[in-house]
C-alpha positions, 0 to 999 in steps of 0.5 A: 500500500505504501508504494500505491501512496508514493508521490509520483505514481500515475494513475494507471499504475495505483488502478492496477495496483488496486485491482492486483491487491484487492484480495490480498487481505486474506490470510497468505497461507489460505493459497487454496481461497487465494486462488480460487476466490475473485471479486466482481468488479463490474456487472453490466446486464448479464456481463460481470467482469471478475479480478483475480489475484493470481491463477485464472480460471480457464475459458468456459470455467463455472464461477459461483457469487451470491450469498447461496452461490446461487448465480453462475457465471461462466468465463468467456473471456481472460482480458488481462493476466488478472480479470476475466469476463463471464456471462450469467447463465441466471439473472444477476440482481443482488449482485454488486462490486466487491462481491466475492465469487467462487471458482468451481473449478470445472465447467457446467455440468449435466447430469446422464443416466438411465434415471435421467429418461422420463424427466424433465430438466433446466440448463444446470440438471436441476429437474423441473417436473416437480418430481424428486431429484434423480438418483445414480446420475452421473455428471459430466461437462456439456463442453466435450469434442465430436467423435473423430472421423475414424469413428463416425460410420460411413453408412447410409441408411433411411429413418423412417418417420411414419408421415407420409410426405417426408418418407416418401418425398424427403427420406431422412437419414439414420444419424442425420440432421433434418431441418424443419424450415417455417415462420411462426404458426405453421405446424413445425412443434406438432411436427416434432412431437409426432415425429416423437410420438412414432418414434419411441413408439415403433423403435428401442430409441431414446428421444431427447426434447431440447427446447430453446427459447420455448415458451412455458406454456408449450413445455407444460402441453408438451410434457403433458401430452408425452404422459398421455401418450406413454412415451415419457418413459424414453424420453428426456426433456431439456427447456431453457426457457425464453424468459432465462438470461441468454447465456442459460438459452445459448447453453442448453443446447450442448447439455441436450447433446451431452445427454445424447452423447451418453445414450449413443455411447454408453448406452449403445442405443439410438438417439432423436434429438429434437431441436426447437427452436435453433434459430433461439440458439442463434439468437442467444449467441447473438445477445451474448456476442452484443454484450461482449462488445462484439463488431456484428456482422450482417443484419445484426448477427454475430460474427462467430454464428458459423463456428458457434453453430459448428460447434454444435452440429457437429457433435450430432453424429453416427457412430460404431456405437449407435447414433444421434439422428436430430430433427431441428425446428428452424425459425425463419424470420418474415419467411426469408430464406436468405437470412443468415441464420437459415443460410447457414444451418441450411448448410449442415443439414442431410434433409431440409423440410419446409414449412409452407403458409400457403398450404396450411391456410389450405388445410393440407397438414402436415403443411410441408412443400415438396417442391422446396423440401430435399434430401440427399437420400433422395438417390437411386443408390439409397432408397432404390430405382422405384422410389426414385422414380416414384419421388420424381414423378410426383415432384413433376406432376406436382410443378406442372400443377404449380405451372397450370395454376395462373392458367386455371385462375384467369381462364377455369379449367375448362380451357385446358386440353384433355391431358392437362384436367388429367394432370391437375386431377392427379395432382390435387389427389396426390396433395390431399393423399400426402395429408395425414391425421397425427395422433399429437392433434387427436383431440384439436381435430377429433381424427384418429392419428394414423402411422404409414408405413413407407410401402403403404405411402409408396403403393398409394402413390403410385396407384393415384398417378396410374389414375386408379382413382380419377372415379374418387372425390378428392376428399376421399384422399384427405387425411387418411393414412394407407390409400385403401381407406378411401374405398371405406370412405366412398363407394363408386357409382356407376354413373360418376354425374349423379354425385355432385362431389364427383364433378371434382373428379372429372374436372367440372370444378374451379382450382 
């Protein structure tokens, strides 16, 4: 202290001479606090800036403050050889300067384990379902490396879903990564809850729900309707809710994976991971970039989303073992396709599902596009010469139909040439048979949830363009699982121009 007093001294050097001697009123021989106890120096939002005396805490360190130790912080940055600045992952109010705060020596943690299946959990592996805390759980760090090369398996193999559309049009791949593209309100949570509910239903697997930025009231319906469905058992629910610090919303992601991991590698089992919403993520990482200080990219972005979002992609792997297949949900703001966000989770995708306004004010659930959505397992070599063919065909009726449909507004159908009526008749059989009644919309509806299997969804196909059913009304097609319901749906008459409905049929209608 004396030399902080000395005449002559500047001002730089008593502000960090302060900085470096503010803990060192502890006693000298307590090394172990000396090392592992800092002080809040300044705390901005969710920002908090710590000074240490001498050892720091390395990048993602989990530091405790409070009077319970009850906020966390974790390291995203060393400014000097004695300060570091860290994000909060819970809020931050009673902290002040001066506060002291406990390095816990390790990063965050969550927790695995069979005990882990049918509950739910926050970012810390604290559980949030009301129920007591699991038991023989293991914890491990959420910051952990993707498998190498040399054991990722080189296999292609499909990963049936039970809907109609998206095996027929878009196969998923088994330890791929699909993404479900839509604004707001366009069915992207039902579709993964169905997609949860067919899946724990037809496979020895563990599906794992990770929602970011989720609103509590879906957690709730969710959670709810898992129970009633009897699928809670194989499941794992991870929720980092929208009102959280962005910091809990950017790392709940990786505790979902961590969870995953250990299911594929220990347990040797298969893994869904359903990711809703991934754009929350980007949109965390984006808050913490702009409390950092960081320059922003384009549209506001953060400069690091790239690797932040490697990061986490590539963690969902197939391996020897087993293998991690992930479903995300994809915001796409004002429906732009050209954001950045999109852009690049467009780029680690095997499977890009989207979601269409247009046909969901038309009532065809699930309300996908098949002219935008794609797959890479949409090969000959993967799924066969037949449904390849089959895939394509149905895209070309379907474009031709998008073609027609000016023509068919400003002059009626009846303009078109004999062939033409035929096409649009086989297109708009082909869109409603590619509808489905899910079993998570049961009670909304008041249909009962129907699973297709793939040589189903291919055999109705494939009679509907043979024209097998140009007699049926197009709302025999509707909502309806295998092609076969439809005869229960209807009964061909003899003569087709009795029946009003079957005018539909012959084309005597507008599109």
């Amino acid at each position: 202290m004396r030399l902080l007093l000395q005449e002559g001294a500047s001002r730089r050097l008593l502000t960090v001479e302060w900085r470096y001697t503010l803990p060192m009123d502890r006693p000298e021989k307590d090394t172990t606090k000396l090392q592992t106890i800092g002080t809040v120096i300044s705390v901005r939002g969710s920002l908090v800036d710590i000074v240490f005396a001498e050892r720091l805490p390395p990048i993602h360190s989990l530091l405790r403050a409070g009077a319970e130790k009850q906020i966390a912080i974790e390291v995203l940055s060393q400014l000097d050889a004695h300060r570091v600045r860290g994000i909060a992952l819970t809020p931050t109010q009673g902290l002040a300067r001066g506060m002291p705060v406990v390095n816990t020596g390790g990063s965050l943690q969550a927790p695995v384990g069979k005990a882990v299946l049918s509950r739910m959990f926050d970012v810390f592996g604290n559980s949030i379902d009301r129920a007591p805390a699991p038991t023989e759980i293991q914890w491990r760090s959420v910051h952990r490396a993707p498998p190498p090369l040399a054991r990722r398996s080189t296999k292609s193999e499909l990963f049936e879903t039970g809907i109609k559309v998206i095996d027929v049009l878009m196969p998923l791949e088994r330890g791929g990564k699909a993404g479900l593209f839509g604004g707001a309100g366009v069915g992207k949570t039902v579709l993964l809850t169905e997609m949860i509910h067919n899946m724990v239903g037809q496979q020895n697997g563990v599906s794992i729900f990770c929602g970011i930025g989720e609103r509590c009231r879906e957690g709730e319906e969710l959670y709810r309707d898992m129970k009633a469905a009897g699928v809670l058992p194989n499941m794992v629910m991870v929720f980092g809710q929208m009102n959280e610090p962005p910091g809990a919303r950017f790392r709940v992601g990786h505790v979902a994976l961590t969870m995953a991991e250990y299911f594929r590698d220990d347990e040797h089992r298969d893994v869904l991971l359903l990711i809703d919403n991934i754009f929350r993520f980007i949109q965390a990482g984006m808050e913490v970039s702009g409390l950092m200080g960081q320059m922003p990219s384009r549209l506001g972005y953060q400069p690091t989303m790239g690797t932040e979002l490697s990061q986490l992609e590539e963690r969902i792997a197939n391996t020897d073992t087993g293998a991690i297949t992930s479903i995300q949900a994809v915001y796409v703001p004002a429906d732009d396709f050209t954001d950045p966000a999109a852009v690049h989770t467009f780029s680690h995708l095997s499977a890009s599902i989207v979601l269409s306004r247009k046909r969901a004010s038309e009532g065809l659930y699930p309300a996908i596009d098949p002219l935008q959505s794609s797959s890479k397992m949409a090969t000959p070599g993967v799924i066969g010469e037949r449904h390849y063919g089959l895939a394509q065909e149905i895209r070309r009726t379907l474009a031709q139909y998008a073609e027609l449909k000016d023509i068919i507004a400003m002059l009626g159908l009846e303009q078109l040439s004999t062939e033409d009526r035929k096409l649009v008749g086989r297109a708009r059989r082909l869109e409603r048979f590619l509808t489905q009644p899910f079993f998570t919309t049961e009670q909304f509806t008041g249909l009962a949830g129907k699973l297709v299997s793939l040589k189903d969804a291919l055999d109705g196909c494939e009679r509907i363009l043979r024209d097998e059913f140009q007699e049926f009304p197009e709302s025999a097609l509707y909502m309806i699982g295998s092609v076969d319901e439809a005869m229960l749906k209807v009964k061909v008459k003899t003569d087709p121009r009795v029946q009003p409905e079957e005018k539909h049929a012959n084309g005597k209608h507008e599109a």
